[in-house]
N, C-alpha and C positions, 0 to 999 in steps of 0.2 A: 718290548720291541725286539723285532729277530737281530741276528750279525749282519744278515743281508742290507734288513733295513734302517739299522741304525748304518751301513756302510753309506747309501743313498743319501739319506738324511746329512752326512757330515760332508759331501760331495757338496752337497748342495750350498748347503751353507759357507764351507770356504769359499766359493764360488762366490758368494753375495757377501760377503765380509771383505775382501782384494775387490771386487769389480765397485764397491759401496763407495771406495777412499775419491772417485771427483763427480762429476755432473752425468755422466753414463755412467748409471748404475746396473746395465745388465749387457758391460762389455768391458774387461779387461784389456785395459791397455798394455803395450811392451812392455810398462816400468813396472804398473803393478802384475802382469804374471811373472816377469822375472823374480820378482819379491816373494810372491807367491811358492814358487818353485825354491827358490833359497832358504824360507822358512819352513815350509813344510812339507820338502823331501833332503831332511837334515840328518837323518838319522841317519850315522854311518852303517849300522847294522843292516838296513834296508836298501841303502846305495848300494852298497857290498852286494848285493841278491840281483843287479836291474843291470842291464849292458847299456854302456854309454852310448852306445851304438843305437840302443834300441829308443833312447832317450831323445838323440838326435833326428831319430825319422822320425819320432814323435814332433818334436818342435818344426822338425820342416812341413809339416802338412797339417799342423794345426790350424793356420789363419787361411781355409779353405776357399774364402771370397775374397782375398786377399786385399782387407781392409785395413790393415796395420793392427786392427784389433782384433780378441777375443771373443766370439760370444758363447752362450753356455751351450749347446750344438757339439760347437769345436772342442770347446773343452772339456766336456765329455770324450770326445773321439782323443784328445790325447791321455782321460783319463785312464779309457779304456785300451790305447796302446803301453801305458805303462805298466799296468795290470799284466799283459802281456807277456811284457818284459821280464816282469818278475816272476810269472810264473813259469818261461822258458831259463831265465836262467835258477831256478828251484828243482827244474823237471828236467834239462837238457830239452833244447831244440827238439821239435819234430823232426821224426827220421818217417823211412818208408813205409813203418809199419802203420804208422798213423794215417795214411793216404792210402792204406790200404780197407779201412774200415776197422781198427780195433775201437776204436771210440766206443762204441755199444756194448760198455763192460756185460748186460747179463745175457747178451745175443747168443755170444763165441760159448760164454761159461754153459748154458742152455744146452746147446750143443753137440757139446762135452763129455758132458754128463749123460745125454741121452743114446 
């Protein structure tokens, strides 16, 4: 299995291992994502890399139907703002040049070259 896919795969499964613990099994309540989020974003090495910041707008828009709970949708959508996080703060924030169209690493090099 690739990194990609074993990342998926282990998404997945925390997701149904915290959501599994009462009677909704395919929606995390407050106690258990809190729990969740306590256990397995512990790594100090890792918190160290994520803005608290970026953490917070995560939690504030995660329960999008605003049902007091989770479901896997949502917590995807904050998986994927922590992901985020951690890669702005790895990379530095986007600045201008990214809204400029650098993203197309072989367009500009293409280019260049020719």
């Amino acid at each position: 299995m690739s990194r990609l896919e074993k990342a998926v795969v282990s998404i997945v499964e925390v997701f149904e291992e915290y959501a599994g613990q009462d009677d909704k099994k395919r929606q995390l309540s407050s106690s258990e994502l809190q729990e969740l989020l306590q256990k397995e974003m512990s790594n100090p090495e890792f918190q160290g890399k994520i803005d608290p910041e970026d953490i917070k707008e995560a939690m504030e828009i995660i329960d999008k139907n605003h049902d007091g709970e989770v479901n896997f949708r949502e917590f995807s959508r904050c998986v994927s703002m922590l992901a985020l996080g951690y890669f702005h703060k790895k990379h530095g924030k986007a600045g201008k040049r990214d809204k400029e169209g650098r993203g197309g690493r072989g367009d500009k090099g293409k280019a260049d070259k020719e």
